[in-house]
N, C-alpha and C positions, 0 to 999 in steps of 0.2 A: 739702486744708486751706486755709483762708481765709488770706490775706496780714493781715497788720491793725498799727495803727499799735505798737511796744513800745520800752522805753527800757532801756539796760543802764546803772550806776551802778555804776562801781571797775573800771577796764580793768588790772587786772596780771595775773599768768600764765596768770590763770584766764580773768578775768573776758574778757580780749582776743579772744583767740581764741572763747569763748562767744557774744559779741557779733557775731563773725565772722561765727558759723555764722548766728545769726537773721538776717543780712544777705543771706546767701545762699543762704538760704530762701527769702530773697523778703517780709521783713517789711519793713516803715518802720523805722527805726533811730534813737535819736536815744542818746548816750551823752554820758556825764560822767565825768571824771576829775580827781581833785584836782591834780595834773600836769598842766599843758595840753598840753605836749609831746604825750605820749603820747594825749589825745584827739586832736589834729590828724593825727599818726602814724597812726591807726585810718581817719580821715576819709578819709585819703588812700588807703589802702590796699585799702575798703570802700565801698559804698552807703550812704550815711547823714551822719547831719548829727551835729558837736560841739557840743553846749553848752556855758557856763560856769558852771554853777549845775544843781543836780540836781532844782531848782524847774520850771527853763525844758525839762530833758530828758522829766520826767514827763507836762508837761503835753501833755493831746491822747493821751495814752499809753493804750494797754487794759491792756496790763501791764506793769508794771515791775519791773525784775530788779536787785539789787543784789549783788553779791562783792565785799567790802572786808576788813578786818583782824582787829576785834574788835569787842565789845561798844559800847565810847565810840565807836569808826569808823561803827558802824551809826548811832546816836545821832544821832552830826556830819550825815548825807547823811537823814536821818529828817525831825531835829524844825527849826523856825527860818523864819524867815521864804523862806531860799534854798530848805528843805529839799524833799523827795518829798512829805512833807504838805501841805503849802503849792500845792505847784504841780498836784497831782492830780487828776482829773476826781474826783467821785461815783460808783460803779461801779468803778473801777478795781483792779485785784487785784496787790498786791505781794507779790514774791516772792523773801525773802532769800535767798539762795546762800549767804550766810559762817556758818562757825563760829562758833555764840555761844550764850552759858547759853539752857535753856529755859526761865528768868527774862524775859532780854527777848524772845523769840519770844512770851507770854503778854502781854509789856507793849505789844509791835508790836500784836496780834491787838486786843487791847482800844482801841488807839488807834486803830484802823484803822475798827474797827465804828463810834465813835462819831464819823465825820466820811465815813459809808454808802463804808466801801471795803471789801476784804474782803484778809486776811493769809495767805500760807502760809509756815511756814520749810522749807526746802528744800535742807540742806545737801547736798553732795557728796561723791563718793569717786571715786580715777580718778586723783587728781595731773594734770599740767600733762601729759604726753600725752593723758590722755584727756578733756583741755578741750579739746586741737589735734585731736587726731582725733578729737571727736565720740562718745564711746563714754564717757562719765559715767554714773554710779550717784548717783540722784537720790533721798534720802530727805524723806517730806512729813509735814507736820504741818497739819491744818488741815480744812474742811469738805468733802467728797465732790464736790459739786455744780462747785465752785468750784476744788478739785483738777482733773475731767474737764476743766472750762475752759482750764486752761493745759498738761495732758499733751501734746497735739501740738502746742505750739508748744517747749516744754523737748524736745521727740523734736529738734529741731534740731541738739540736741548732746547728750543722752544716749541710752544704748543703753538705759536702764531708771531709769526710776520708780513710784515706789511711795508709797501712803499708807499710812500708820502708824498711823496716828491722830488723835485733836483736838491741837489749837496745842502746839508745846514734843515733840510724839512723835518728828517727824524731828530735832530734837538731840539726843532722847536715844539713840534709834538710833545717830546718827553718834559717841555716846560710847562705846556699846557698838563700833561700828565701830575707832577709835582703840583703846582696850584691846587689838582683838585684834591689830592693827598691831602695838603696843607689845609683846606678849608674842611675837609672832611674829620681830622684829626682837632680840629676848633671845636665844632660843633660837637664832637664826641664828647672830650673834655669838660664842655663848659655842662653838657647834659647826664653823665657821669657825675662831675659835680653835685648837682641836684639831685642826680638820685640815691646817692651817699649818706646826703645831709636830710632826705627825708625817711632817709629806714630801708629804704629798700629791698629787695635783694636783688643784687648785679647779674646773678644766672639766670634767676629768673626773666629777669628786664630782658636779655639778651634774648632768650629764649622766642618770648615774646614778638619782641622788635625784629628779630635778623631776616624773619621772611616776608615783611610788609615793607611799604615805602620809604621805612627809615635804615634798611637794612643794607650794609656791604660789609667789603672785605676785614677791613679797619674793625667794626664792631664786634664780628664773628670770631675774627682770632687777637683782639687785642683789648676790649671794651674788660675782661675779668681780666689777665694780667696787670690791665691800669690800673685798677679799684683795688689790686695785691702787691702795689707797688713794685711790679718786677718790667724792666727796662732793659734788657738783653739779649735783643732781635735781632742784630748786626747793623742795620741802617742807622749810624748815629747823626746826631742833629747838627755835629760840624760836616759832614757831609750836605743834608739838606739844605744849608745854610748857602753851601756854594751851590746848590743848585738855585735855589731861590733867589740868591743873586742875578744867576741869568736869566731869570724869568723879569726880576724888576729892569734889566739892563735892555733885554728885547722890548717891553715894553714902553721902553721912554722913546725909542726909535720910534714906534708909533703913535707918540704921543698918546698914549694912554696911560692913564693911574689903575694898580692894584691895591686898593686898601685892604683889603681883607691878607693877601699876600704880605704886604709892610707890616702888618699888626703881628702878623704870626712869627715873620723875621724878629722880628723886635723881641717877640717872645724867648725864640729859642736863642738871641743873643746873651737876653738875662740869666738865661739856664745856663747857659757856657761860662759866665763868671761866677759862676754857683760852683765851677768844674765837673758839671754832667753831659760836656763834651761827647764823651765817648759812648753814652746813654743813646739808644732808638729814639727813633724820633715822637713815639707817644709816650715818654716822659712829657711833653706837650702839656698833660693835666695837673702837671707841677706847679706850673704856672696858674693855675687858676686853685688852689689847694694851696696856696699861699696868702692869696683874696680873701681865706672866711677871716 
């Protein structure tokens, strides 16, 4: 794979270690962080240079990667005279990493064409270990030609990528993705529960369960941390909340209802005026541990 120059945009749990991996790939690096702290932290840590402005990290860039917060976050490090637009070559292919409606993945993709750049949304799956060990599930939205283009340099730090389809397909994916999270994390909890209150033992249970039909990721590494009340995985529940939002939001367009999705929203609303906000999202079994 060719070395070639690329720019990472929003260094936190994800984005840090992502940025890592391109460095020690052997790509040019240049990164921004609204935190300068943590840009200098990276510098130091890594090959590559901090910016102070996501204008000055773009430029000269073949692609640029951004993982930030939300929709407004994407916005903020996008549009403006500092922004990635601004500072961009012609040619250039950006590649958002954050969770955000397939609203503005359409608005990016249109903005992108009409100043000759080309857009992919490309959220993520994998949580904060599998940004540090390089082993991400990369969903795409966007054009074929210009997807092959940045596959082997995203293989830096995913173990899989995929196209989905045109502009707005990898969010919707990644909502479909979230739903099953959220329904997965239900069922654990409420079964968790029961096998708490009947004696159990939780390692044992796990043991058991993780390689038959009731078994995945959620159970394997988070089924004994729940039952030991430890909640500090990175993915917190005001995060999934705005993801679940756009899951309920794409679905009214289809006239469809998510109950199972609404219930769990609902849930981890509760938990937020609890102030466990800042809690992963399988504190989840909080909520049902309140019920006996």
């Amino acid at each position: 794979m060719d070395k070639i120059h690329v720019a990472f945009i929003g260094l936190g749990v994800m984005g840090y270690p992502m940025a890592g991996h391109l460095s020690e790939a052997g790509h040019h690096t240049s990164v921004f962080n609204r935190t300068s702290q943590k840009s200098a932290a990276w510098e130091k840590q890594y090959r590559g240079i901090a910016c102070d402005t996501p204008a000055k990290a773009a430029t000269g860039s073949q692609i640029i990667f951004l993982c930030v917060g939300n929709d407004d976050d994407v916005r903020s490090v996008m549009y403006g005279e500092d922004g990635i637009l601004a500072g961009a070559n012609p040619g250039a292919i950006i590649v958002d990493h954050t969770t955000t409606s397939a609203e503005l993945a359409l608005e990016l993709a249109t903005a992108c064409q009409t100043r000759d750049m080309h857009f992919i949304d490309a959220p993520v799956s994998g949580g904060q270990a599998g940004a540090e060990n390089g082993t991400l599930t990369v969903m795409c939205g966007g054009e074929a030609d210009i997807f092959e283009q940045i596959q082997p340099v995203v293989a830096s730090y995913a173990k899989q990528a995929v196209l989905l389809g045109a502009h707005g397909q990898g969010q919707r994916c990644k909502m479909v993705n979230q739903i099953c999270i959220a329904g997965i994390l239900q069922g654990l909890s409420e079964a968790l529960s029961l096998a708490k209150h009947a004696h159990l033992d939780i390692e044992q249970v796990v043991d058991v369960l993780k390689h038959g039909a009731a078994g995945s990721w959620q159970m394997e590494n988070r089924a004994v941390t729940m039952s030991d009340d430890q909640f500090d995985f990175g993915f917190a529940i005001d995060w999934m909340r705005k993801d679940l939002g756009f899951c309920i939001n794409e679905a009214e367009k289809h006239q469809l209802d998510l109950p199972m999705t609404k219930n769990v929203d609902q849930l981890y609303a509760n938990l937020q005026q609890q102030g466990l906000g800042r809690m992963d999202t399988s504190v989840l079994i909080k909520a049902y541990d309140q019920n006996k």
